[in-house]
PQR file of N, CA, C, O and H, with PARSE charges and radii, in Angstrom:
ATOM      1  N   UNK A   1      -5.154  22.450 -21.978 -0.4000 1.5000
ATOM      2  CA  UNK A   1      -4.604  23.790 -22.123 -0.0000 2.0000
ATOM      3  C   UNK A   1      -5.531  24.791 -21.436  0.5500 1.7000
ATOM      4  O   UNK A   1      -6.723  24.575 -21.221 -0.5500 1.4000
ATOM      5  N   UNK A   2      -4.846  25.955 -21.096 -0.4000 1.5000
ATOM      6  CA  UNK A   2      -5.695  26.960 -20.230 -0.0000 2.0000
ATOM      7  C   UNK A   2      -6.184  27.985 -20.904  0.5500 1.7000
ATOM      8  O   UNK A   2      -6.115  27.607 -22.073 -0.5500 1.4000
ATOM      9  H   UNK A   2      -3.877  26.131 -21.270  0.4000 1.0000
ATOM     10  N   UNK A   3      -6.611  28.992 -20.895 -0.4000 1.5000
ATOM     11  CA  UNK A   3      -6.967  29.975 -21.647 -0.0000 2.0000
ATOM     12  C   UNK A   3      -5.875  31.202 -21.534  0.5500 1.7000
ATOM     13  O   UNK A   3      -5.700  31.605 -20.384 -0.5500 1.4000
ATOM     14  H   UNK A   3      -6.666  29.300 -19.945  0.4000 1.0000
ATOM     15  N   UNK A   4      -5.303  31.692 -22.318 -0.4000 1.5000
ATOM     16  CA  UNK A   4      -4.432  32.666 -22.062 -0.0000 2.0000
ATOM     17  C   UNK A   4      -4.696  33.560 -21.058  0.5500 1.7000
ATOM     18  O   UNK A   4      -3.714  33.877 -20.388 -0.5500 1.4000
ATOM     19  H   UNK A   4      -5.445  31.365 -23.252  0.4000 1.0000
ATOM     20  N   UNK A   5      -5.752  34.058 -20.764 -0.4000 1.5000
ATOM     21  CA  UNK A   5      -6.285  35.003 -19.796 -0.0000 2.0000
ATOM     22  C   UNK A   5      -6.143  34.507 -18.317  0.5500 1.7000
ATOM     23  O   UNK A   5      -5.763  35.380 -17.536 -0.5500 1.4000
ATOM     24  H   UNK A   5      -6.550  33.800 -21.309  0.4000 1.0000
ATOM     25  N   UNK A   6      -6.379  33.262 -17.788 -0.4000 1.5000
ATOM     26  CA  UNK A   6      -6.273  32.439 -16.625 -0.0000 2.0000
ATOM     27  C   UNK A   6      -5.011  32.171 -16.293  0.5500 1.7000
ATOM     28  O   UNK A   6      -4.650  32.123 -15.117 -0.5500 1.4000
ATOM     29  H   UNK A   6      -6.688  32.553 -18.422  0.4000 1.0000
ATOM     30  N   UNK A   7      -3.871  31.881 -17.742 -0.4000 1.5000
ATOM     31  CA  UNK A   7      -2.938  31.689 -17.592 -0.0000 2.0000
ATOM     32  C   UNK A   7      -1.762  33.770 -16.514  0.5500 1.7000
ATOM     33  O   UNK A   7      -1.211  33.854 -15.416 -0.5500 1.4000
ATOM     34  H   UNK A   7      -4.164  31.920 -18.697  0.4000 1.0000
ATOM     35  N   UNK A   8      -1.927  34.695 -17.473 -0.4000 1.5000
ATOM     36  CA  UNK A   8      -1.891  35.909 -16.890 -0.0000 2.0000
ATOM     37  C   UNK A   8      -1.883  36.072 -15.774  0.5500 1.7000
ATOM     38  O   UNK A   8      -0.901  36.338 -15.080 -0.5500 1.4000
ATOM     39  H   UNK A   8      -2.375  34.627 -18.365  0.4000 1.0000
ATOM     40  N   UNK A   9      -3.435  35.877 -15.301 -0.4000 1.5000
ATOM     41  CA  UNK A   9      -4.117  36.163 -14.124 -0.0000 2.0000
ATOM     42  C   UNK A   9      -3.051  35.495 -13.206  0.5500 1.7000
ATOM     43  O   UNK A   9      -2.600  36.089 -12.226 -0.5500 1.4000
ATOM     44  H   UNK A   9      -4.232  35.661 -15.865  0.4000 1.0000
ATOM     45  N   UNK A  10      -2.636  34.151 -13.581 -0.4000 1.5000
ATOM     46  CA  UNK A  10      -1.786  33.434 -12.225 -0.0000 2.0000
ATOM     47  C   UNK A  10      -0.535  34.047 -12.219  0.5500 1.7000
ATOM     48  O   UNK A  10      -0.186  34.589 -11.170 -0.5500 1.4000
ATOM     49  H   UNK A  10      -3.002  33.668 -14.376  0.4000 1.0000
ATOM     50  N   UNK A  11       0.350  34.072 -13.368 -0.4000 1.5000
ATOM     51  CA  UNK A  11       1.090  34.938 -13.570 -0.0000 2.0000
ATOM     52  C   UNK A  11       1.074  36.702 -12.964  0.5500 1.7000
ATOM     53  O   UNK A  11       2.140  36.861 -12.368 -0.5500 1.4000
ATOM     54  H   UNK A  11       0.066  33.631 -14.220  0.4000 1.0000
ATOM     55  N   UNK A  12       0.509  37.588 -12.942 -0.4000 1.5000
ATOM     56  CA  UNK A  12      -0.188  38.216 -11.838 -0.0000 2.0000
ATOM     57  C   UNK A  12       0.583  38.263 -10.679  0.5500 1.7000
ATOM     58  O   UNK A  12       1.544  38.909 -10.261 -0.5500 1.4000
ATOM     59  H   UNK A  12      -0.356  37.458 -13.426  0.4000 1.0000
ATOM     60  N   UNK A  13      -0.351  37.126 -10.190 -0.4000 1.5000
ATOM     61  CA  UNK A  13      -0.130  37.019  -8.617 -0.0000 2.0000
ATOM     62  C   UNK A  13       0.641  36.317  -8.044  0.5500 1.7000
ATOM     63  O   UNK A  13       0.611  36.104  -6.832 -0.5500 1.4000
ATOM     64  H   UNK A  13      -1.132  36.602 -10.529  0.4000 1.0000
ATOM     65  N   UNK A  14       1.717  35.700  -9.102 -0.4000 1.5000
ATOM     66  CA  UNK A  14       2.958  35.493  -8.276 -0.0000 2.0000
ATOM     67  C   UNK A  14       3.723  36.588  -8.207  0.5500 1.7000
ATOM     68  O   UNK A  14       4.439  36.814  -7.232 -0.5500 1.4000
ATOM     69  H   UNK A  14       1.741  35.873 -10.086  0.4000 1.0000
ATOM     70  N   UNK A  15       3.648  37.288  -9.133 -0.4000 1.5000
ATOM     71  CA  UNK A  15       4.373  38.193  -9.428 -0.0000 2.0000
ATOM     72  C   UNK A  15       4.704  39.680  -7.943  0.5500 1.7000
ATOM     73  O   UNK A  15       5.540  40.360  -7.347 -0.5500 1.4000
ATOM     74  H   UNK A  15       3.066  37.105  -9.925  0.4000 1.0000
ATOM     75  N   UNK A  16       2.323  39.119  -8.231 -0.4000 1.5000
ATOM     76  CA  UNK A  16       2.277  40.496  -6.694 -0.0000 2.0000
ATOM     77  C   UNK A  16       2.585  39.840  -4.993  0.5500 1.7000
ATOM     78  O   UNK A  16       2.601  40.428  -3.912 -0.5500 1.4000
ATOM     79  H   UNK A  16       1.644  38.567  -8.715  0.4000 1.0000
ATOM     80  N   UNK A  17       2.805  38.388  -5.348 -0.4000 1.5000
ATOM     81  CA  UNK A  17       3.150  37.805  -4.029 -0.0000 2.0000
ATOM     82  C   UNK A  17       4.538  37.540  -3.671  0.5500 1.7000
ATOM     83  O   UNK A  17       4.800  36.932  -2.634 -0.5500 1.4000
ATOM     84  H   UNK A  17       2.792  37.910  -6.226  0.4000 1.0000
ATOM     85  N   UNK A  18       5.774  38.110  -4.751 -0.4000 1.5000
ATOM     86  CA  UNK A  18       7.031  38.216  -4.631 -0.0000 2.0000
ATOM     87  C   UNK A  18       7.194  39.798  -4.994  0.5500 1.7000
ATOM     88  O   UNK A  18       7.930  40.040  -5.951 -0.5500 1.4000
ATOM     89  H   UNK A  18       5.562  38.604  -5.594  0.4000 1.0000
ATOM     90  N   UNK A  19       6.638  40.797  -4.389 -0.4000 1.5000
ATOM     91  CA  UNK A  19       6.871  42.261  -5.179 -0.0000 2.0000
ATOM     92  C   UNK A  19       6.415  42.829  -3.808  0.5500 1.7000
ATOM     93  O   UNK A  19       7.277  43.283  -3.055 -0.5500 1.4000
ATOM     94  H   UNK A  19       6.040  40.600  -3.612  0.4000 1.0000
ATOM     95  N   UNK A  20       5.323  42.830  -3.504 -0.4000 1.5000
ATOM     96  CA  UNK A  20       4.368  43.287  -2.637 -0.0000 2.0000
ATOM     97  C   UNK A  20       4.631  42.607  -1.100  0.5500 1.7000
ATOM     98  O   UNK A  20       5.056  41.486  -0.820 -0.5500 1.4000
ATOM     99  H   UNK A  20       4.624  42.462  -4.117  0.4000 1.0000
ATOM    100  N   UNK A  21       4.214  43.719  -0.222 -0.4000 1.5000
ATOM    101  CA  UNK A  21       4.496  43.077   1.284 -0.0000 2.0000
ATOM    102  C   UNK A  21       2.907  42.715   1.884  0.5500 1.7000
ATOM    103  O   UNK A  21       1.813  43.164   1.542 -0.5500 1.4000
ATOM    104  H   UNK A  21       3.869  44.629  -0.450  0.4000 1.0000
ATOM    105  N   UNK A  22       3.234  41.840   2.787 -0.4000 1.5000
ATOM    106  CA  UNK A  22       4.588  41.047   3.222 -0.0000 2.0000
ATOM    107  C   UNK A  22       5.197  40.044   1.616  0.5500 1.7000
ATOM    108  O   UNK A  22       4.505  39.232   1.001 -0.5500 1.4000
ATOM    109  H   UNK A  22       4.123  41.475   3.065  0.4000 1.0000
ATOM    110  N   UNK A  23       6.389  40.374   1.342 -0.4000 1.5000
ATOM    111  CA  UNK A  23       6.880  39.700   0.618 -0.0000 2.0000
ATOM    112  C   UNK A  23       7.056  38.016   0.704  0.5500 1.7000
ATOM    113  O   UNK A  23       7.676  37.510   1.640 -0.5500 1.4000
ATOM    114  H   UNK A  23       6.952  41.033   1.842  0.4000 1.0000
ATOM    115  N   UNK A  24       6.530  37.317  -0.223 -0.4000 1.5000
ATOM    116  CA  UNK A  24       6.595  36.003  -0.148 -0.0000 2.0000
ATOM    117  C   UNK A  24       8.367  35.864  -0.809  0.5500 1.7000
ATOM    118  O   UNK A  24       9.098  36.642  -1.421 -0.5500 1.4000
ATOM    119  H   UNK A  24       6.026  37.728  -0.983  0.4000 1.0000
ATOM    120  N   UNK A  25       8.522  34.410  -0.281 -0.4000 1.5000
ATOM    121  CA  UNK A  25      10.014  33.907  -0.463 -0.0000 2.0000
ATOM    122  C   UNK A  25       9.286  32.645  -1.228  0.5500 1.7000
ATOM    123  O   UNK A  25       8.141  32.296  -0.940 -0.5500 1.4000
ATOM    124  H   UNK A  25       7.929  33.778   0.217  0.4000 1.0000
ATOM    125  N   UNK A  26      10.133  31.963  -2.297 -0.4000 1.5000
ATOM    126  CA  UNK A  26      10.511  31.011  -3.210 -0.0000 2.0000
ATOM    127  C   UNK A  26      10.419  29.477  -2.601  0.5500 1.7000
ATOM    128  O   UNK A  26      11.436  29.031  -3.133 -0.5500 1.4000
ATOM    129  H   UNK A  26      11.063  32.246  -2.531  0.4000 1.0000
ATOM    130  N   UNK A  27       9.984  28.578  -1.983 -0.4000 1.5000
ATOM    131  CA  UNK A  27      10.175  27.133  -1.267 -0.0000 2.0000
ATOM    132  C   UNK A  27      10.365  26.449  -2.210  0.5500 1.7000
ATOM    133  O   UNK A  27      10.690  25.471  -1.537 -0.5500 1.4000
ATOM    134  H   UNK A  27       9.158  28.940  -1.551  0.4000 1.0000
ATOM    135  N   UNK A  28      10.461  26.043  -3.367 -0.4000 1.5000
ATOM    136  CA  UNK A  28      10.506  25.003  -4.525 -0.0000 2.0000
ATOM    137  C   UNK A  28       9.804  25.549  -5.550  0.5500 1.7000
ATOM    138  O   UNK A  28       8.835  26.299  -5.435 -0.5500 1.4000
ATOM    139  H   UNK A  28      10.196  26.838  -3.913  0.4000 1.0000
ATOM    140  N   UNK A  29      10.279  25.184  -6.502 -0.4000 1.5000
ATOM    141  CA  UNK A  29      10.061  25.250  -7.519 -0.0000 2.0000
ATOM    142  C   UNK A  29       9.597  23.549  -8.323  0.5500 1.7000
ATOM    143  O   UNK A  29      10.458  22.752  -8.695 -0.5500 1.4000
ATOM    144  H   UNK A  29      11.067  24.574  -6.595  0.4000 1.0000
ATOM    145  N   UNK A  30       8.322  23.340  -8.427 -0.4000 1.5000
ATOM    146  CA  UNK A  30       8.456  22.043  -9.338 -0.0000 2.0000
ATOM    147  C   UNK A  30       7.973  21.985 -11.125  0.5500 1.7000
ATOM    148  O   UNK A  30       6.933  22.311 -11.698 -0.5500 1.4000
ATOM    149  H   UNK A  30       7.623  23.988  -8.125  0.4000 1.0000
ATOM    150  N   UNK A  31       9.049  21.511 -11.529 -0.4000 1.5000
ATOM    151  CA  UNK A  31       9.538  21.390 -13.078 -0.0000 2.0000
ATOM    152  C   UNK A  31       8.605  19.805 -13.613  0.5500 1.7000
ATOM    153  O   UNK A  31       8.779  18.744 -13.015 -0.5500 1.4000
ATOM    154  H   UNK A  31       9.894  21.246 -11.064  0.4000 1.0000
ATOM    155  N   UNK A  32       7.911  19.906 -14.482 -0.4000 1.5000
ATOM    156  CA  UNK A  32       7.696  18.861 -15.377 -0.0000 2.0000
ATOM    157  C   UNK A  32       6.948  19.049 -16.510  0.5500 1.7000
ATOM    158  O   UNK A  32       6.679  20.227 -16.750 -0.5500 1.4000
ATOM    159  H   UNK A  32       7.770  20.769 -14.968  0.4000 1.0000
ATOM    160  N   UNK A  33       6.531  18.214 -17.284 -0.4000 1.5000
ATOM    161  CA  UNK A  33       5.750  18.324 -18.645 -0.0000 2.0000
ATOM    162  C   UNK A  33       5.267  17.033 -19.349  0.5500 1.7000
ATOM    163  O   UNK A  33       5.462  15.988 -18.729 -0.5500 1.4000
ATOM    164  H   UNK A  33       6.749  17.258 -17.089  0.4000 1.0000
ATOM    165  N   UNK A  34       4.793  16.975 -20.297 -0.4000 1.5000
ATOM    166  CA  UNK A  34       3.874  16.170 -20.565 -0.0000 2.0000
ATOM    167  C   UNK A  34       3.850  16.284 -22.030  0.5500 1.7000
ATOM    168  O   UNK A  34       4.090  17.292 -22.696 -0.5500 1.4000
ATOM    169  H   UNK A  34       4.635  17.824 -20.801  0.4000 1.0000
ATOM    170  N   UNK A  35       3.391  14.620 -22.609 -0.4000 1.5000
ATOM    171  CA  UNK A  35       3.536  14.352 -23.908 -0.0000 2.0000
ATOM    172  C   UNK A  35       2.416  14.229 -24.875  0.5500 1.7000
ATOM    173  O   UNK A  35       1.933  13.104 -24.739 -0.5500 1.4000
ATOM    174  H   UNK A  35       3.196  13.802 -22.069  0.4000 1.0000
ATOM    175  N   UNK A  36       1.765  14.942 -25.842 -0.4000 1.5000
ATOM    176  CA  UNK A  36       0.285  14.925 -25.595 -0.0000 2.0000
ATOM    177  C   UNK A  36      -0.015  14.689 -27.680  0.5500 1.7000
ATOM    178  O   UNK A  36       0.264  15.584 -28.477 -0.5500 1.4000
ATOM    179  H   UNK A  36       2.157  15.855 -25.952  0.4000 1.0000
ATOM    180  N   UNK A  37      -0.396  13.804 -27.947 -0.4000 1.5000
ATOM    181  CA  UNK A  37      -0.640  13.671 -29.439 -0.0000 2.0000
ATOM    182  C   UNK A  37      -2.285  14.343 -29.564  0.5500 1.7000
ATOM    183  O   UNK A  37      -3.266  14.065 -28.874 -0.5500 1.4000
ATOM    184  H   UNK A  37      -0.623  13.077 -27.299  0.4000 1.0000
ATOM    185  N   UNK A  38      -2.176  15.199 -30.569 -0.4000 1.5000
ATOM    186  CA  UNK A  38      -3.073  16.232 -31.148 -0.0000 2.0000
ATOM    187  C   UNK A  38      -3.184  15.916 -32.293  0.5500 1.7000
ATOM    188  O   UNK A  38      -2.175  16.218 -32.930 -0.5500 1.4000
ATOM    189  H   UNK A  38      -1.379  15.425 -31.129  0.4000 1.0000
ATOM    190  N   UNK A  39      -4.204  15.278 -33.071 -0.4000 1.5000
ATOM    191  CA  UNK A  39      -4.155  14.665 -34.599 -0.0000 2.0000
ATOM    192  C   UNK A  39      -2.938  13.879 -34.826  0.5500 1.7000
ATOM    193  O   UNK A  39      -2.676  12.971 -34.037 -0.5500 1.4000
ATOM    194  H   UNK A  39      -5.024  15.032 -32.554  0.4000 1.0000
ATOM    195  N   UNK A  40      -2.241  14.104 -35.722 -0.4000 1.5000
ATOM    196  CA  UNK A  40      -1.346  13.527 -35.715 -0.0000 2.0000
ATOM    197  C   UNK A  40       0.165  14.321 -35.535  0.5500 1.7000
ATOM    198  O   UNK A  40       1.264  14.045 -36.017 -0.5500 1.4000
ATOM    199  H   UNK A  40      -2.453  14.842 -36.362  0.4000 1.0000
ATOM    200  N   UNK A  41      -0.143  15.105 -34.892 -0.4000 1.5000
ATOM    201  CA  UNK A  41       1.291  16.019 -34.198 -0.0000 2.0000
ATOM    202  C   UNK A  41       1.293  15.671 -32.464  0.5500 1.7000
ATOM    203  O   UNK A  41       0.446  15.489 -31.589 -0.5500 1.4000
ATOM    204  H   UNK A  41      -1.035  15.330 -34.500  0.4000 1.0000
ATOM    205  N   UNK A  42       2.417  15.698 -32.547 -0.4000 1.5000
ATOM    206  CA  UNK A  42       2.890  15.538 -30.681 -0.0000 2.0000
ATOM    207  C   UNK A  42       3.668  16.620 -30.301  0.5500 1.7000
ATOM    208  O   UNK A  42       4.757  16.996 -30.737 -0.5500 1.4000
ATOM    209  H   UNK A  42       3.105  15.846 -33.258  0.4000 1.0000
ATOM    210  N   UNK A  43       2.602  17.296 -28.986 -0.4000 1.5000
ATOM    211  CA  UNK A  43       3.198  18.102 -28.573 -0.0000 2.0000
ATOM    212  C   UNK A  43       3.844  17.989 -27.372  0.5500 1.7000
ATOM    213  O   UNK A  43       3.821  16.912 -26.776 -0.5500 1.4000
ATOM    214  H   UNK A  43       1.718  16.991 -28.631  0.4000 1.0000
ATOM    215  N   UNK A  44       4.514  19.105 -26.851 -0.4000 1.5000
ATOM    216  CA  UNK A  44       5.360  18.634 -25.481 -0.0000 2.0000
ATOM    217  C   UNK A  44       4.858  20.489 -24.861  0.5500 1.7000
ATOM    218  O   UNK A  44       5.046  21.669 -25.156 -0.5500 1.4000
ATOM    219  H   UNK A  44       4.532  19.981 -27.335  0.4000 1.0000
ATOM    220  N   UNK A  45       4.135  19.618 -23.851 -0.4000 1.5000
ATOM    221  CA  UNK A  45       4.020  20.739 -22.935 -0.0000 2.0000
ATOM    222  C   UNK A  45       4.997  20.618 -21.795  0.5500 1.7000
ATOM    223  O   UNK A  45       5.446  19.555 -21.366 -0.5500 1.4000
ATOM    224  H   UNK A  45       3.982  18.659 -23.611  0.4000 1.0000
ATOM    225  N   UNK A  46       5.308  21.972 -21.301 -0.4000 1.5000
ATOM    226  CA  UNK A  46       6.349  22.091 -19.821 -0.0000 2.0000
ATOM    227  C   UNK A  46       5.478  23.511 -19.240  0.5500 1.7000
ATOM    228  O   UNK A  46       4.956  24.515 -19.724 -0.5500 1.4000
ATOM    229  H   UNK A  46       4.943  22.835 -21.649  0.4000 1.0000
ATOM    230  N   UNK A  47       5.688  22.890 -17.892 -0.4000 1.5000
ATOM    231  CA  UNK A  47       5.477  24.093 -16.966 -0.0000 2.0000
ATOM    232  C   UNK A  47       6.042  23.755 -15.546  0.5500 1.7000
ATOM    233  O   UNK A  47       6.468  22.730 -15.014 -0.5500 1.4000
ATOM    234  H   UNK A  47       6.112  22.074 -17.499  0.4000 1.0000
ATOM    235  N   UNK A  48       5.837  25.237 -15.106 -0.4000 1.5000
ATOM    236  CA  UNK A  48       6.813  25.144 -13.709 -0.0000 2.0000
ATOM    237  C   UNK A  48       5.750  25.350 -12.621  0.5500 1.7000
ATOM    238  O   UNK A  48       4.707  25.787 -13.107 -0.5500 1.4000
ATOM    239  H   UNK A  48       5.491  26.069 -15.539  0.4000 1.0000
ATOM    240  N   UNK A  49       5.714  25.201 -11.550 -0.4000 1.5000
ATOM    241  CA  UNK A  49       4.635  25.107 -10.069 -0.0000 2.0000
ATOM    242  C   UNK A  49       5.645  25.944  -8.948  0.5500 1.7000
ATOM    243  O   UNK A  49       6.729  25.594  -8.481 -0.5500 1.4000
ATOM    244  H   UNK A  49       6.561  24.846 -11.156  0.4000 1.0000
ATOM    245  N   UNK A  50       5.028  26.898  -8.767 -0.4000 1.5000
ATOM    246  CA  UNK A  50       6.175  28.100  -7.912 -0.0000 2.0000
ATOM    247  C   UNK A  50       5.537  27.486  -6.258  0.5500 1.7000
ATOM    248  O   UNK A  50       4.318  27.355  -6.144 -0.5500 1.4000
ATOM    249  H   UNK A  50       4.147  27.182  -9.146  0.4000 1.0000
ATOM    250  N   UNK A  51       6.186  27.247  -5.413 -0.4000 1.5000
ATOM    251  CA  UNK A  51       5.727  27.078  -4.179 -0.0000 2.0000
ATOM    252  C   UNK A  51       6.245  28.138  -3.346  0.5500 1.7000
ATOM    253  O   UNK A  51       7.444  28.064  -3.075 -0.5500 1.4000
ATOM    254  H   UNK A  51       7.177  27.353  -5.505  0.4000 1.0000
ATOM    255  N   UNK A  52       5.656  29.005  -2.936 -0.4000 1.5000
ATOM    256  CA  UNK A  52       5.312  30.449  -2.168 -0.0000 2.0000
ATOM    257  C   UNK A  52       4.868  30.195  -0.796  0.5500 1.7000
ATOM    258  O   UNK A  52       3.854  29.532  -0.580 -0.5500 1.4000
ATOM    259  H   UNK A  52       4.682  29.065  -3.157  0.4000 1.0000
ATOM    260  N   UNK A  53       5.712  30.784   0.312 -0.4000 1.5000
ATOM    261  CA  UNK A  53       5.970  31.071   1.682 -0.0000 2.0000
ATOM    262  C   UNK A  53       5.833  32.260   2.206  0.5500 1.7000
ATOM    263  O   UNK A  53       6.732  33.020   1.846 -0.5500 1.4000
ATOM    264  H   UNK A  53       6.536  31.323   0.137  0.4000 1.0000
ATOM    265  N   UNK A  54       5.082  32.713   2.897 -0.4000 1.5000
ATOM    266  CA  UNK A  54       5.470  33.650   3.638 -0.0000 2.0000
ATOM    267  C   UNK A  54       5.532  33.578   5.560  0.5500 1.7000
ATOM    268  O   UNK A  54       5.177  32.683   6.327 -0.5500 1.4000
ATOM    269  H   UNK A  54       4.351  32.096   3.190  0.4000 1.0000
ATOM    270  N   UNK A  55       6.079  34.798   5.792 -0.4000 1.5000
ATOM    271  CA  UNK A  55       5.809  34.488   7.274 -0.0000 2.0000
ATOM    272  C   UNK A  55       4.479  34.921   7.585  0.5500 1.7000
ATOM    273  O   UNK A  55       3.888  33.943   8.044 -0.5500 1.4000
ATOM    274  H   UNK A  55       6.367  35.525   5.168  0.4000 1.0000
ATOM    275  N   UNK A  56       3.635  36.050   7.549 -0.4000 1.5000
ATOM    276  CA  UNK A  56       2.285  36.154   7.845 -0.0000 2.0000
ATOM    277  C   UNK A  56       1.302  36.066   6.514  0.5500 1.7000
ATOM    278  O   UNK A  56       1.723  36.438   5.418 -0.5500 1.4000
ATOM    279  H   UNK A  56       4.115  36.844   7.176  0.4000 1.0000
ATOM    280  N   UNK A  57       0.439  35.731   6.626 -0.4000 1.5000
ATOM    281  CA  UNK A  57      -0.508  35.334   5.228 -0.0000 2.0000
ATOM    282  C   UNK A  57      -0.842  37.057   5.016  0.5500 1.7000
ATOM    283  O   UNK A  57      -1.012  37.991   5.800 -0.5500 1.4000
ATOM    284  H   UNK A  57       0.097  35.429   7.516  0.4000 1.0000
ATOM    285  N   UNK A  58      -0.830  36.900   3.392 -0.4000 1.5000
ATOM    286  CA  UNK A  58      -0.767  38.675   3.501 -0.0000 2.0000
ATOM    287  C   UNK A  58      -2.585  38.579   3.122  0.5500 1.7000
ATOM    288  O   UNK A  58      -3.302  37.607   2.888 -0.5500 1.4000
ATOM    289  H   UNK A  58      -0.691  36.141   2.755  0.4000 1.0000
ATOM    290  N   UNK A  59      -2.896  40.146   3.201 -0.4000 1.5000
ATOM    291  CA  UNK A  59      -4.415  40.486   3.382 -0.0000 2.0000
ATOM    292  C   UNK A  59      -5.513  40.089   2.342  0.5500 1.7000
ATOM    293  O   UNK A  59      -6.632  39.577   2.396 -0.5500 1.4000
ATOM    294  H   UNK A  59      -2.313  40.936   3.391  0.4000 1.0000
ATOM    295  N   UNK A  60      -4.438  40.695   1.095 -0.4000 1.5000
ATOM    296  CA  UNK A  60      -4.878  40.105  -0.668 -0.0000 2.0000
ATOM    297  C   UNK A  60      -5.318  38.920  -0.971  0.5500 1.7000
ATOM    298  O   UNK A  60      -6.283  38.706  -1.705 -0.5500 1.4000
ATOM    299  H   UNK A  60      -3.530  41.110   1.051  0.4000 1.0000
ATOM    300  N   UNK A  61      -4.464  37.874  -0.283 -0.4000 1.5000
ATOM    301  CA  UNK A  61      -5.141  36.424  -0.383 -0.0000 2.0000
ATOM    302  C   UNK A  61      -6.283  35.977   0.320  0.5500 1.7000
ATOM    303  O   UNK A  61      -6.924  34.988  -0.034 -0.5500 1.4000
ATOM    304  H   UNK A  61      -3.680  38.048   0.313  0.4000 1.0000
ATOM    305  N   UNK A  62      -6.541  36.628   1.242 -0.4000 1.5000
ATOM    306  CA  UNK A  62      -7.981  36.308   1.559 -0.0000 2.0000
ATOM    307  C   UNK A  62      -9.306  36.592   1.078  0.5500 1.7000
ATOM    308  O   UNK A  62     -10.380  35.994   1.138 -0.5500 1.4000
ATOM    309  H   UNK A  62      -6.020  37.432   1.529  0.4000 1.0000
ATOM    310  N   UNK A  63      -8.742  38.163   0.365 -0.4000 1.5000
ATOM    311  CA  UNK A  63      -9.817  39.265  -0.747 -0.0000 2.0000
ATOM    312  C   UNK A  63     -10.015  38.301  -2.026  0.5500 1.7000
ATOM    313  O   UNK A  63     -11.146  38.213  -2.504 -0.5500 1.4000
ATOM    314  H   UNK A  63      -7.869  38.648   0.316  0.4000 1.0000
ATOM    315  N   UNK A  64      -8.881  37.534  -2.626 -0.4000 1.5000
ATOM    316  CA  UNK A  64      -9.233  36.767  -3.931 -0.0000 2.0000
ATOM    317  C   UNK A  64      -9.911  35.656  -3.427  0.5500 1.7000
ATOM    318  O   UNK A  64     -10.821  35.225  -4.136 -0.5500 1.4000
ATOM    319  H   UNK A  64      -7.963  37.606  -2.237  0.4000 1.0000
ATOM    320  N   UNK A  65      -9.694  35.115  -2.414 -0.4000 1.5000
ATOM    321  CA  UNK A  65     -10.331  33.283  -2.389 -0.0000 2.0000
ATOM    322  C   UNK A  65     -11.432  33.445  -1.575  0.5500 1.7000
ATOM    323  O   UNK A  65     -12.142  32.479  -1.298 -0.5500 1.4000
ATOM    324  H   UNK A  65      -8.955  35.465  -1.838  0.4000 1.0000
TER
END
């Protein structure tokens, strides 16, 4: 599990990489999850993996990485 705060943060920047120009476009989306026993409870995690395109790499992504 992630920390809520890390989780945000990515949340964020998809957000500013489909909002903000150059606007990124959508390439796939990948769906799955996972079965995970915690004491004796089983949980079911799901999450989604956004795959993001653009035509020129915008400026922001070079300032974060």
């Amino acid at each position: 599990m992630r920390p809520e705060a890390e989780i945000q943060a990515a949340m964020e920047l998809v957000n500013k990489c489909l909002s903000e120009l150059p606007r990124g476009h959508i390439i796939g989306i990948e769906k799955n999850f996972g079965l995970y026993n915690i004491g004796e409870h089983q949980v079911i995690l799901q999450y989604l993996i956004y795959n993001i395109g653009f035509d020129r790499k915008p400026m922001y992504l070079n300032q974060e990485n």
